[in-house]
C-alpha positions as CSV (number, residue, x, y, z in Angstrom):
1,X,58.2,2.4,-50.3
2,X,59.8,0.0,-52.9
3,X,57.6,-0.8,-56.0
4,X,59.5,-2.6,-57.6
5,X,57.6,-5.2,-59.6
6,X,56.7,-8.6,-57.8
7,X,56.0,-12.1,-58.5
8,X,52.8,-12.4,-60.6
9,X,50.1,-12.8,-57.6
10,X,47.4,-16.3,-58.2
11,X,44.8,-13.3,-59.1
12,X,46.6,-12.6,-62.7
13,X,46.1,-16.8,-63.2
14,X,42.9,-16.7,-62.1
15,X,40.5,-18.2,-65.2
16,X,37.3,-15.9,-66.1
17,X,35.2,-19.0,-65.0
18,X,34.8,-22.4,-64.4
19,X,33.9,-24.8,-67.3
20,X,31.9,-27.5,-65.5
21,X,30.2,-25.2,-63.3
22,X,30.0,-21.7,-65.7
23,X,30.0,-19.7,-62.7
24,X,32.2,-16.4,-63.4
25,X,35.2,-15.9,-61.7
26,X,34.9,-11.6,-60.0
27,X,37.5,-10.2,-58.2
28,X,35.9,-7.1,-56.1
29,X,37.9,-4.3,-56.6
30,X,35.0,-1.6,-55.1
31,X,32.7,-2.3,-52.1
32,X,29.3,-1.3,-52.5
33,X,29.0,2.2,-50.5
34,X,32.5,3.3,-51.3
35,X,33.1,6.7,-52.0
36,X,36.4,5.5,-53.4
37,X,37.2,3.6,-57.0
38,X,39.6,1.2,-55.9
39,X,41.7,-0.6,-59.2
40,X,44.3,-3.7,-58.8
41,X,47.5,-2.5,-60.1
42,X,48.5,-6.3,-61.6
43,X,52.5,-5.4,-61.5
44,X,51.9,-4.7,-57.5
45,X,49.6,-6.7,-57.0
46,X,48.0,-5.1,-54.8
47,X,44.9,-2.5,-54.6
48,X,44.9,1.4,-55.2
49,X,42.7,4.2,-54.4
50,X,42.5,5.2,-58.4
51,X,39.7,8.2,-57.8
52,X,37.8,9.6,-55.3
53,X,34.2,11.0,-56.2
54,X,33.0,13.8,-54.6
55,X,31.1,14.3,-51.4
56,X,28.0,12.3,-50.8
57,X,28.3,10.1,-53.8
58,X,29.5,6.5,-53.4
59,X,29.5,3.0,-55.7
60,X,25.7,1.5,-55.8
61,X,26.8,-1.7,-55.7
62,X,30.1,-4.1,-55.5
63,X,32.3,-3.3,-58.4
64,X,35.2,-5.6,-59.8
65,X,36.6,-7.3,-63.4
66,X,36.6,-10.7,-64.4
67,X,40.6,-12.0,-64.7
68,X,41.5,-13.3,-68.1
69,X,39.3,-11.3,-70.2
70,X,40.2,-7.8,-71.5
71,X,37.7,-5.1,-72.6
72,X,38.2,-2.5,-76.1
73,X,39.4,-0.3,-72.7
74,X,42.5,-2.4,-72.8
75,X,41.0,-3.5,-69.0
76,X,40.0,-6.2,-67.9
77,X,35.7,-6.6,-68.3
78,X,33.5,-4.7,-65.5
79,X,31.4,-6.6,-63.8
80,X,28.9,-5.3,-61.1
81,X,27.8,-7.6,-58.4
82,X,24.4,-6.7,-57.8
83,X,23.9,-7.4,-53.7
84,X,23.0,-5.2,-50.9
85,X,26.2,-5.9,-48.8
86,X,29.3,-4.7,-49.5
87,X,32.0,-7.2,-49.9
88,X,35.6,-6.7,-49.2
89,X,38.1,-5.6,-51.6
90,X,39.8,-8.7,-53.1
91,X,37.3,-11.0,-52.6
92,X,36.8,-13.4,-55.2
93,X,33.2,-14.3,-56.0
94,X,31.7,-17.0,-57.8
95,X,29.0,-15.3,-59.9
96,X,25.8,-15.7,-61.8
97,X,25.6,-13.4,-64.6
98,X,22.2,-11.7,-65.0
99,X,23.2,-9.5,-68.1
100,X,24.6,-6.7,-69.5
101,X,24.3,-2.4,-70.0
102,X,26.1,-2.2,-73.1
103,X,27.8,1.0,-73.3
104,X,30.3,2.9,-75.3
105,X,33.5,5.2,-73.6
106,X,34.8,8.3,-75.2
107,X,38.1,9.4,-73.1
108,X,39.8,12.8,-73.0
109,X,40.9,12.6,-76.4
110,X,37.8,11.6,-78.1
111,X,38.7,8.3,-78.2
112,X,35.1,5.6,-78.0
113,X,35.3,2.4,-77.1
114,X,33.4,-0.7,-76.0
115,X,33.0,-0.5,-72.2
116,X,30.3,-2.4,-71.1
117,X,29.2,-3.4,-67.4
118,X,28.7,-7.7,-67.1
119,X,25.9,-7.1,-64.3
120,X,25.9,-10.5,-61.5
121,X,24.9,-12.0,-58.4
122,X,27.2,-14.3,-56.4
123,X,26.6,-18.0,-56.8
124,X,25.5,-18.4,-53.1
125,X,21.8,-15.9,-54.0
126,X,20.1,-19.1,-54.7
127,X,16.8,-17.2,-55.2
128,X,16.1,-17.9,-59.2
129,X,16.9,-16.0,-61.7
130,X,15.6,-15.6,-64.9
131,X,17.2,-15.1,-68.5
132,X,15.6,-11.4,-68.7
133,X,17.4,-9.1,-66.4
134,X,14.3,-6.7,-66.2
135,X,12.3,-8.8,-64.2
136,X,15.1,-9.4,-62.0
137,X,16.9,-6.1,-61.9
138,X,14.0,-3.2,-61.9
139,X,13.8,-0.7,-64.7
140,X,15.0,1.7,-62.5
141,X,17.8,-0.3,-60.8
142,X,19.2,-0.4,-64.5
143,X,18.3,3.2,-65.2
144,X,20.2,4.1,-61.6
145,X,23.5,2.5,-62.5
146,X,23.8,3.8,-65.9
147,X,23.2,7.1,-64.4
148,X,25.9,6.3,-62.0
149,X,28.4,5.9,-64.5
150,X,27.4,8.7,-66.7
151,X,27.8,11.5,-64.1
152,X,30.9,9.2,-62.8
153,X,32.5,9.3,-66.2
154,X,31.4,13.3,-67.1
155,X,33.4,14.0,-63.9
156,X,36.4,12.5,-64.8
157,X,35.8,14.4,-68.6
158,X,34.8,11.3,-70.2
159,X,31.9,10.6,-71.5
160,X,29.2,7.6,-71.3
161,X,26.7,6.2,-73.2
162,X,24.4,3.3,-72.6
163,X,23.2,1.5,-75.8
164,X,21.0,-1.2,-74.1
165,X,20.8,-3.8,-71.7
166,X,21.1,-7.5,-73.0
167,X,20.6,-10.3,-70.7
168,X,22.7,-13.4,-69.7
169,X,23.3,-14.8,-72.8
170,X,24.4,-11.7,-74.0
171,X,26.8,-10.9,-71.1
172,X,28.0,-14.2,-71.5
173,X,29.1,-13.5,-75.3
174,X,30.8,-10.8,-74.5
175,X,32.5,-12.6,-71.6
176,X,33.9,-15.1,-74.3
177,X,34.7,-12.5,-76.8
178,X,36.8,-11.0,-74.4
179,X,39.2,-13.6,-73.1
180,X,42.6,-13.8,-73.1
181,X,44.0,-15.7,-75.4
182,X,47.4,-17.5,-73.6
């Protein structure tokens, strides 16, 4: 199979969101359910199976980044898309942002980063939504995703740590602090 590198696809021009409407710009990578992590590979452009977990355990919801931003990771931001149907791989979704789990990332080396997870719902959920993402998103919805990516991270000998969950304003900052600059 050739890999050699390809014409940059539309996704790596793709804004993080639209300024009239402020709706965020989320390119699944990882369907809800899949016991995959899939990862766009921006000189293929194309998607990779990057990990799998291990037997019985799967993503909780749709996982993907937000093009034009980049995250202390030296990825582009996480964003979950809180829904209970899986969406396919490549989809881009026009999303609401709820809030944030703000968390730190120490890799294999001991080195910690910034690596939070932008948590969303796509623009078409017209039920409302409020500033607080408690009230939206349970206690223990937040409390199962960060457990998610703690045991997801200690299996791959990293380790995470949730420091808090901020709500859309907060997600939003961190949206902005993160773009590209072109």
């Amino acid at each position: 199979m050739d890999l050699a590198p390809r014409p940059v696809p539309a996704i790596d021009h793709l804004p993080a969101f639209d300024p009239e409407s402020g709706l965020v710009n989320t390119m699944l990578e990882t369907p809800k359910g899949c016991p995959g992590k899939l990862k766009y590979e921006p000189g293929l452009g194309l998607f990779t199976l990057s990990y799998l977990l291990p037997p019985g355990q799967v993503f909780p919801h749709n996982f993907g980044f937000i093009p034009g931003t980049e995250g202390q990771d030296g990825d582009p931001l996480d964003l979950l898309l809180v829904l209970d149907t899986p969406l396919p791989t490549g989809l881009l979704v026009q999303t609401r942002l709820l809030g944030v789990i703000m968390a730190e990332q120490t890799d294999q080396k001991g080195k910690t980063v910034r690596n939070d997870r932008l948590l969303g719902v796509p623009d078409q959920a017209r039920e409302p939504i409020a500033d607080d993402p408690v009230p939206v998103l349970s206690r223990q919805l937040l409390e199962d995703i960060e457990a998610f990516f703690i045991d997801y991270n200690r299996r791959r000998g990293r380790h995470f740590r949730p420091l808090g969950v901020g709500n859309a304003d907060d997600a939003r900052a961190i949206l902005e602090a993160g773009l590209v600059k072109s």
